[in-house]
mmCIF file of the N, C-alpha and C atoms, coordinates in Angstrom:
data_MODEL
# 
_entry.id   MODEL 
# 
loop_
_atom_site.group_PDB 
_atom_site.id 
_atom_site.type_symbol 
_atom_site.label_atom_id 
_atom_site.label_alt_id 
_atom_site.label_comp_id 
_atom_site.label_asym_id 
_atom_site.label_entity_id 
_atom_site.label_seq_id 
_atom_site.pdbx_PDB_ins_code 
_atom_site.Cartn_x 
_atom_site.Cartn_y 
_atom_site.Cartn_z 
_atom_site.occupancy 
_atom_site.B_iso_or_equiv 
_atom_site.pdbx_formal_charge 
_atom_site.auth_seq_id 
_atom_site.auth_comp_id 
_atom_site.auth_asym_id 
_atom_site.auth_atom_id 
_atom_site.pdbx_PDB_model_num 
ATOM 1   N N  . UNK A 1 1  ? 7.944  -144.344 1.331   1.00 0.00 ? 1  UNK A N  1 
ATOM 2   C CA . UNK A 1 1  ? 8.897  -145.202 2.008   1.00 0.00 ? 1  UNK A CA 1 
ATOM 3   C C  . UNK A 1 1  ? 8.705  -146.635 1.506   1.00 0.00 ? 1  UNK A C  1 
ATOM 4   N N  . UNK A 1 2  ? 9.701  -147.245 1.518   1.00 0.00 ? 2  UNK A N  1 
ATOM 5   C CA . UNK A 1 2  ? 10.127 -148.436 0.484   1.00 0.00 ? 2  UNK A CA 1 
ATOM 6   C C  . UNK A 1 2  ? 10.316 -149.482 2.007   1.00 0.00 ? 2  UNK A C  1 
ATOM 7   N N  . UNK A 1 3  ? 9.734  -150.529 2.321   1.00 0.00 ? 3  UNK A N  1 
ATOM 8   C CA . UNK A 1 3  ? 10.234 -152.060 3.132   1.00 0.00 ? 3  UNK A CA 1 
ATOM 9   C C  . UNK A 1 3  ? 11.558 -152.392 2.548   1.00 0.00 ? 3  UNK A C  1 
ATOM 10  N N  . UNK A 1 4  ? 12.026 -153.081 2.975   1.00 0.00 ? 4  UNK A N  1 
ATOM 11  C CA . UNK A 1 4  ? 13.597 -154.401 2.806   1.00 0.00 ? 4  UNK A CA 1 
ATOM 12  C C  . UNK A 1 4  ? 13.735 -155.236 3.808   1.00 0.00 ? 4  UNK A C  1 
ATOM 13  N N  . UNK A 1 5  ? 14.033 -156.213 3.004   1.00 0.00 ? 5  UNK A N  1 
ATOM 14  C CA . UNK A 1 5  ? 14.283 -157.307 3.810   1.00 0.00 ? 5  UNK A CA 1 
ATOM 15  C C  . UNK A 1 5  ? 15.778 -156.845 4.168   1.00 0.00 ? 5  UNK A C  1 
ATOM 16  N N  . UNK A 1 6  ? 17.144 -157.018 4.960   1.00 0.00 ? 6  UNK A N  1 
ATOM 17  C CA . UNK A 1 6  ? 18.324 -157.448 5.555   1.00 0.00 ? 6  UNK A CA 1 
ATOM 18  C C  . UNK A 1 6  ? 18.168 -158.729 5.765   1.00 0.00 ? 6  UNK A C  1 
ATOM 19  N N  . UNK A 1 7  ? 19.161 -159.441 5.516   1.00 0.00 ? 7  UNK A N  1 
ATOM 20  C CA . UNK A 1 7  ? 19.979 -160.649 4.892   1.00 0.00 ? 7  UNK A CA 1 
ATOM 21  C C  . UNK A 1 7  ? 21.333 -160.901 5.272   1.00 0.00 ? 7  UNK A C  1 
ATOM 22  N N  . UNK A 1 8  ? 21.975 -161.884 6.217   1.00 0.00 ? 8  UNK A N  1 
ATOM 23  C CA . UNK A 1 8  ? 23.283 -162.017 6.720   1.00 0.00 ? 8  UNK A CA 1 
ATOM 24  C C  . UNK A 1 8  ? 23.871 -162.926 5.392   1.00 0.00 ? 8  UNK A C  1 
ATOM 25  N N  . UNK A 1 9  ? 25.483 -162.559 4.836   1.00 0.00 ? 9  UNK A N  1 
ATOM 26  C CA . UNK A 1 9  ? 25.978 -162.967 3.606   1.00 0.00 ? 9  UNK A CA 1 
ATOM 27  C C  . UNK A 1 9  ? 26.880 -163.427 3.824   1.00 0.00 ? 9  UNK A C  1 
ATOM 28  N N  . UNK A 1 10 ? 27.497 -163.173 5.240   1.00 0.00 ? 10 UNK A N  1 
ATOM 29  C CA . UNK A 1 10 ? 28.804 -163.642 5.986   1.00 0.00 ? 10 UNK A CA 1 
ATOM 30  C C  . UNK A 1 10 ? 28.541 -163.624 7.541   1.00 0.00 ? 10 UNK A C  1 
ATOM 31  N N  . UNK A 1 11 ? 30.034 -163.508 8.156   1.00 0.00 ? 11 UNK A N  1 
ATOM 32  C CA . UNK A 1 11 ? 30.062 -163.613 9.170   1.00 0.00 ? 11 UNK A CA 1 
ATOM 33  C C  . UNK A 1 11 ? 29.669 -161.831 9.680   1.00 0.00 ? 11 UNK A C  1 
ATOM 34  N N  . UNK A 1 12 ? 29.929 -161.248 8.735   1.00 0.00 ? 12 UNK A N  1 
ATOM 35  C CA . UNK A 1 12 ? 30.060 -159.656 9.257   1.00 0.00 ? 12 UNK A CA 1 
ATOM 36  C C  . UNK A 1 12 ? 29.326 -158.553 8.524   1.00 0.00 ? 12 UNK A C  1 
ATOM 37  N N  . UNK A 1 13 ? 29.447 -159.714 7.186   1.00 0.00 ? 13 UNK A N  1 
ATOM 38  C CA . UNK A 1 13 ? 28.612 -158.576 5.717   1.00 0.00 ? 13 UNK A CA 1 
ATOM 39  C C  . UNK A 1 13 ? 27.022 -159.111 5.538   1.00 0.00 ? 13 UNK A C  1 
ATOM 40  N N  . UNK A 1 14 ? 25.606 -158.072 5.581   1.00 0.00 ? 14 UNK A N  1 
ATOM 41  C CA . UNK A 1 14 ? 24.965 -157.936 5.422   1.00 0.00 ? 14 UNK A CA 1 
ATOM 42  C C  . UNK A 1 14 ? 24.531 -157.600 3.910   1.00 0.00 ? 14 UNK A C  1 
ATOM 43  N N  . UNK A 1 15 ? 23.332 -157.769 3.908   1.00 0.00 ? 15 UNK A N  1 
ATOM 44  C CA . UNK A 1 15 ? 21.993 -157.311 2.163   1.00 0.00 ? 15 UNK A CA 1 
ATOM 45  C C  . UNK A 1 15 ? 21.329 -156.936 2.562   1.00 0.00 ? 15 UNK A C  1 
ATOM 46  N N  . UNK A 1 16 ? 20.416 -156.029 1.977   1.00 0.00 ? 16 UNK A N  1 
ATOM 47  C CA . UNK A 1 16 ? 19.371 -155.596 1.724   1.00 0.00 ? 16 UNK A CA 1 
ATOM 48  C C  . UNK A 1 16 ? 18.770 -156.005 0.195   1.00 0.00 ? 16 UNK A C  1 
ATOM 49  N N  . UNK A 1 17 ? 17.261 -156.887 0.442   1.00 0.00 ? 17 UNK A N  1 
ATOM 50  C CA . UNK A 1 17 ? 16.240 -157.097 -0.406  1.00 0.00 ? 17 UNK A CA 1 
ATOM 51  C C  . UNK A 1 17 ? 15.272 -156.115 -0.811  1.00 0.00 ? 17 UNK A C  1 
ATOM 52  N N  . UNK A 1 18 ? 14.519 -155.745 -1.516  1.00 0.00 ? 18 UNK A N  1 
ATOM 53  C CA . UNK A 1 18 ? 13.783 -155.263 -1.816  1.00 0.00 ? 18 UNK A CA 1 
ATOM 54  C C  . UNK A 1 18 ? 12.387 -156.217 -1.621  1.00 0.00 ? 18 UNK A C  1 
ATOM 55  N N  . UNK A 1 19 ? 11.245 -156.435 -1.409  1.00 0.00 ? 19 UNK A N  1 
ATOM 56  C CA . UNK A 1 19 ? 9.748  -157.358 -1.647  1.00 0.00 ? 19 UNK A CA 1 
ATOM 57  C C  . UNK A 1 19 ? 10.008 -157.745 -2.719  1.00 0.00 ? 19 UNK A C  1 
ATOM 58  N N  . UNK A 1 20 ? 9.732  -157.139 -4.136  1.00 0.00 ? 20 UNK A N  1 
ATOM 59  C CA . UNK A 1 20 ? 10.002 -157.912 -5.214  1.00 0.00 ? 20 UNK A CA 1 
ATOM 60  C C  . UNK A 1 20 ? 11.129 -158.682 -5.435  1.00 0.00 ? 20 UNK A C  1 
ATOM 61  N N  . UNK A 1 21 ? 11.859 -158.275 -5.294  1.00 0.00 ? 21 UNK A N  1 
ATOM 62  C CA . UNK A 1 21 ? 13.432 -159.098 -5.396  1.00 0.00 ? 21 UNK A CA 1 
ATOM 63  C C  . UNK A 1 21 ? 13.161 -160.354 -4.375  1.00 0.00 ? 21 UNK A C  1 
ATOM 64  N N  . UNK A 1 22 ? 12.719 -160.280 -3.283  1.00 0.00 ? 22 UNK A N  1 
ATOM 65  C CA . UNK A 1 22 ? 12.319 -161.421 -2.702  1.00 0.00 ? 22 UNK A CA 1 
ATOM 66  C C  . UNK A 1 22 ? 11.887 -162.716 -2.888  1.00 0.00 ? 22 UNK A C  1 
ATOM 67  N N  . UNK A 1 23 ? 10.601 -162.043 -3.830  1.00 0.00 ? 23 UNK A N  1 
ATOM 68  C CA . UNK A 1 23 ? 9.369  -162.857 -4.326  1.00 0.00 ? 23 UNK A CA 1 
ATOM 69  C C  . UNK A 1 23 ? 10.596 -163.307 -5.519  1.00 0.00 ? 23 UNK A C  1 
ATOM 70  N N  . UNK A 1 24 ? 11.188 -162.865 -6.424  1.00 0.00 ? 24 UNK A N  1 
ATOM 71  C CA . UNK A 1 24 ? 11.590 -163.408 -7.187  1.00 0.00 ? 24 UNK A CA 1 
ATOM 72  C C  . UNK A 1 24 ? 12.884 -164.781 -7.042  1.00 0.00 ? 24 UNK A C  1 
ATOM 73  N N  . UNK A 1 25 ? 13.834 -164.428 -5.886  1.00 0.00 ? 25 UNK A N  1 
ATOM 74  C CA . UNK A 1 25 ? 14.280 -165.015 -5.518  1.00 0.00 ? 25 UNK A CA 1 
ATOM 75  C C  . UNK A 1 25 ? 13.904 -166.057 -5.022  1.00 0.00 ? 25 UNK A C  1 
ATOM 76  N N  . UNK A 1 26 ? 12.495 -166.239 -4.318  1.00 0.00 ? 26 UNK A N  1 
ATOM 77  C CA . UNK A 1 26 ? 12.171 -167.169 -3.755  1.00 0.00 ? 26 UNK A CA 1 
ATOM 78  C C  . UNK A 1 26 ? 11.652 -168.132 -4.791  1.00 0.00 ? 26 UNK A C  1 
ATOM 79  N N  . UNK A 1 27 ? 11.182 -167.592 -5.814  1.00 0.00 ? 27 UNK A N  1 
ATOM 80  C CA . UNK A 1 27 ? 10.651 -168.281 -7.004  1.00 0.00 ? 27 UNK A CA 1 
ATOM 81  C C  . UNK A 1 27 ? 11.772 -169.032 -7.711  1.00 0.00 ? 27 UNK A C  1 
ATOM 82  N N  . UNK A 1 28 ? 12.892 -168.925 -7.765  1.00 0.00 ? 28 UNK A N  1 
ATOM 83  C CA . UNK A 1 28 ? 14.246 -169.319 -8.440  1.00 0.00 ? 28 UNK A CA 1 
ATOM 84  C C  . UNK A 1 28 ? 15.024 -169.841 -7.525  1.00 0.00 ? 28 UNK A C  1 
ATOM 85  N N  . UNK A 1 29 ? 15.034 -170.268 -6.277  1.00 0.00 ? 29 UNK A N  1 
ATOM 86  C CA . UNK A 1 29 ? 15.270 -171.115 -5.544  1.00 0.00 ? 29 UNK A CA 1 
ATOM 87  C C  . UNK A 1 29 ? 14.475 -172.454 -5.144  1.00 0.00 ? 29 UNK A C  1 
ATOM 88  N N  . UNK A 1 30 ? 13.405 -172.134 -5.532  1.00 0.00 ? 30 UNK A N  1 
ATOM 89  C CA . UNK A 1 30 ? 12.194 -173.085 -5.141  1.00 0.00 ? 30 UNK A CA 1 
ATOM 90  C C  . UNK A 1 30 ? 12.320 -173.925 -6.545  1.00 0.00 ? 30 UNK A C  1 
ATOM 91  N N  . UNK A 1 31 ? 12.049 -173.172 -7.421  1.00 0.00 ? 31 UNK A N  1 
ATOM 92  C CA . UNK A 1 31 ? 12.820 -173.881 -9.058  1.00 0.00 ? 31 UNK A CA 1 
ATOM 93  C C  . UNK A 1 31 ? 14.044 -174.598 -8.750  1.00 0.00 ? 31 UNK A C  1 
ATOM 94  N N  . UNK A 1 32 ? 15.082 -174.352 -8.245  1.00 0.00 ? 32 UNK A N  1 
ATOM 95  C CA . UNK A 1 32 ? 16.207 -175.011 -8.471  1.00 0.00 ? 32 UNK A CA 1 
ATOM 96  C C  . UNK A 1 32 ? 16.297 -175.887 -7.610  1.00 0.00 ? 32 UNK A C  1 
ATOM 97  N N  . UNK A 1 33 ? 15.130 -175.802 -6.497  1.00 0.00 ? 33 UNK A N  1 
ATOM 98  C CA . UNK A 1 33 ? 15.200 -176.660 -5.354  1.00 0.00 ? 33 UNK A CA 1 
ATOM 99  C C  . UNK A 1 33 ? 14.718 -178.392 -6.112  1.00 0.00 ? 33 UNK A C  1 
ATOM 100 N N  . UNK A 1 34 ? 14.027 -177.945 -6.711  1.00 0.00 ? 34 UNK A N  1 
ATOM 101 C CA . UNK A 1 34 ? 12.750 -179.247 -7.701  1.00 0.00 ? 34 UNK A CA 1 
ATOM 102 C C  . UNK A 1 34 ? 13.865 -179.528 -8.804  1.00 0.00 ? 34 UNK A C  1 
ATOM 103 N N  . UNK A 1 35 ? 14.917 -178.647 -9.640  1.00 0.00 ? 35 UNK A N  1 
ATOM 104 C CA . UNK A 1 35 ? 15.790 -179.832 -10.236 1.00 0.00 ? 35 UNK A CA 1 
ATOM 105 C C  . UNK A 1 35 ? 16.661 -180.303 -9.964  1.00 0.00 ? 35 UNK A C  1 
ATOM 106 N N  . UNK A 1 36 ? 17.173 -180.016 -8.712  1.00 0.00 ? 36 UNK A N  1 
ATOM 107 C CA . UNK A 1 36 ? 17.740 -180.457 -7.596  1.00 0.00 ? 36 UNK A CA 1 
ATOM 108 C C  . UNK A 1 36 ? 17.704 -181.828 -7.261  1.00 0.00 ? 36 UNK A C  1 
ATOM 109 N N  . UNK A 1 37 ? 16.275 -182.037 -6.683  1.00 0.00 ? 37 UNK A N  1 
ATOM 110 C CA . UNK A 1 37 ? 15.513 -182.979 -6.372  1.00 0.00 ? 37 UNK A CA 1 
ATOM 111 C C  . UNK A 1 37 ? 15.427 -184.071 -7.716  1.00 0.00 ? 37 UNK A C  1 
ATOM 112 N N  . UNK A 1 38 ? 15.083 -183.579 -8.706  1.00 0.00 ? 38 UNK A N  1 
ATOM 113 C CA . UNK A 1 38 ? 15.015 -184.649 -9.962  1.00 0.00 ? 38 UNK A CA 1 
ATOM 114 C C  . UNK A 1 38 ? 16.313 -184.980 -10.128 1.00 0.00 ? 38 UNK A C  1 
ATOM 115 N N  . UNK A 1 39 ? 17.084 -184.237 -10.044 1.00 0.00 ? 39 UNK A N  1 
ATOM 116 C CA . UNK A 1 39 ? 18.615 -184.699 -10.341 1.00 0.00 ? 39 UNK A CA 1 
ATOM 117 C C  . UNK A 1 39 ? 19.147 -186.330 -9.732  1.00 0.00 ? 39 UNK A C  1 
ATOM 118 N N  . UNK A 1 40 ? 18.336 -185.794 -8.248  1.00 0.00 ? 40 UNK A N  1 
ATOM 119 C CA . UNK A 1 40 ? 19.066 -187.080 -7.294  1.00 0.00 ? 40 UNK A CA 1 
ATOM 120 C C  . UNK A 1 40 ? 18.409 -187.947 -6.956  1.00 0.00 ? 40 UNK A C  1 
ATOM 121 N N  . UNK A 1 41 ? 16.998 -187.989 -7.791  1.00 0.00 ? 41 UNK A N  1 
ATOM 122 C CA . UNK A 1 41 ? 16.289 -189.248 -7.610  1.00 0.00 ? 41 UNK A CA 1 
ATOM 123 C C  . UNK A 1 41 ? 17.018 -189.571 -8.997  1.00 0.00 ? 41 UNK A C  1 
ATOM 124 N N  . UNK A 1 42 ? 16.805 -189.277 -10.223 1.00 0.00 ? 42 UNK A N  1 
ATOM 125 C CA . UNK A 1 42 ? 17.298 -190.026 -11.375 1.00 0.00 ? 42 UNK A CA 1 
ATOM 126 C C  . UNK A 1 42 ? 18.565 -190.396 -11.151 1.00 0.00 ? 42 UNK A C  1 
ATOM 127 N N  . UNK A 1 43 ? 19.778 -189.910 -10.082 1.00 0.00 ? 43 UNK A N  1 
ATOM 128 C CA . UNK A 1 43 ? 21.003 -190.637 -10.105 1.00 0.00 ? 43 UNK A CA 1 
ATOM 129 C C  . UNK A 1 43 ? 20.717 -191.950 -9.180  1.00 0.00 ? 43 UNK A C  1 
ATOM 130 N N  . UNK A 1 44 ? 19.545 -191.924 -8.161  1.00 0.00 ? 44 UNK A N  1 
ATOM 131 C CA . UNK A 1 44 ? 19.310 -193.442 -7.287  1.00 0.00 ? 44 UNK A CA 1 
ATOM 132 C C  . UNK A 1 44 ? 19.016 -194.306 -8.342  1.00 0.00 ? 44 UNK A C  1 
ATOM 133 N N  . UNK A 1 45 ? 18.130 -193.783 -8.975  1.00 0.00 ? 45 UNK A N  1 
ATOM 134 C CA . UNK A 1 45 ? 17.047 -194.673 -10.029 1.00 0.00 ? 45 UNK A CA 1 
ATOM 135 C C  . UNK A 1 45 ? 18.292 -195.421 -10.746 1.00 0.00 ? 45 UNK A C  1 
ATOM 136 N N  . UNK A 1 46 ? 19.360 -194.510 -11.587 1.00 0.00 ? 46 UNK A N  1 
ATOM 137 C CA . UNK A 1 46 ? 20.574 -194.961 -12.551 1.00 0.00 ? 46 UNK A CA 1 
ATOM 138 C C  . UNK A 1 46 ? 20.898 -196.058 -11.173 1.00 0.00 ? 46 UNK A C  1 
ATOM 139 N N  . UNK A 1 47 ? 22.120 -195.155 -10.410 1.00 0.00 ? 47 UNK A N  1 
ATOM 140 C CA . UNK A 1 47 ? 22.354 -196.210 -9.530  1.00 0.00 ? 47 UNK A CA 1 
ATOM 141 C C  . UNK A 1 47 ? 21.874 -197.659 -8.696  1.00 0.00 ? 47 UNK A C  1 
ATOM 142 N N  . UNK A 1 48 ? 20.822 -197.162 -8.697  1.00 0.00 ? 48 UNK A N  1 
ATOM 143 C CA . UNK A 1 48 ? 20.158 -198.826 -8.460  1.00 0.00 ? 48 UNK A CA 1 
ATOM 144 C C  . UNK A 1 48 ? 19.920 -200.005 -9.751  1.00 0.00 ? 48 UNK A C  1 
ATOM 145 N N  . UNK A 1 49 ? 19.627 -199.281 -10.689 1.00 0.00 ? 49 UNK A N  1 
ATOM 146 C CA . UNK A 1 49 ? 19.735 -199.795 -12.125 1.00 0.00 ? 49 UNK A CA 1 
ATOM 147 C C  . UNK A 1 49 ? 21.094 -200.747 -12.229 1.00 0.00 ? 49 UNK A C  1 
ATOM 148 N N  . UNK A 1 50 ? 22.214 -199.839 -11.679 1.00 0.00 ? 50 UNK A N  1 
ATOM 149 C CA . UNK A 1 50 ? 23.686 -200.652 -12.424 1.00 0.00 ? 50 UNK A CA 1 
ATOM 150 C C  . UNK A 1 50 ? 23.788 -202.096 -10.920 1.00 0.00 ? 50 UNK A C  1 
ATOM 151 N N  . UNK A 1 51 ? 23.290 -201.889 -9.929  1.00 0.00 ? 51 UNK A N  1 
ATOM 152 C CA . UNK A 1 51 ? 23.317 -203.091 -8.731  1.00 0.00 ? 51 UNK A CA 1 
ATOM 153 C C  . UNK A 1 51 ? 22.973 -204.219 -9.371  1.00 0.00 ? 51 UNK A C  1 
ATOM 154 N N  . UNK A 1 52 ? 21.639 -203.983 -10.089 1.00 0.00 ? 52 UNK A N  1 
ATOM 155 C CA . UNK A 1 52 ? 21.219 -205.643 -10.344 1.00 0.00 ? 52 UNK A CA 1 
ATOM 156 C C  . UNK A 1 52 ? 21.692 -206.397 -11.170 1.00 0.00 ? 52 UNK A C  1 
# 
């Protein structure tokens, strides 16, 4: 017997994860979370740049 995560995708439609699929997902969100983050400090950094 195999675990899964369930996952709400809508208001009505559900997922099912697998553990690995999890772990991986969480790894590639957490990544995109950090260039995310660099993205919108380097646009303050630009933007404060063009003020002075």
């Amino acid at each position: 017997m195999r675990i899964a995560f369930y996952y709400r995708k809508g208001n009505t439609t559900f997922g099912c994860m697998l553990p690995e699929e999890k772990e991986r997902l969480h790894v590639f969100f957490a990544a995109e979370q950090k260039r995310e983050a660099a993205k919108s400090l380097s646009r303050k950094l630009d933007h404060g740049d063009k003020k002075k």
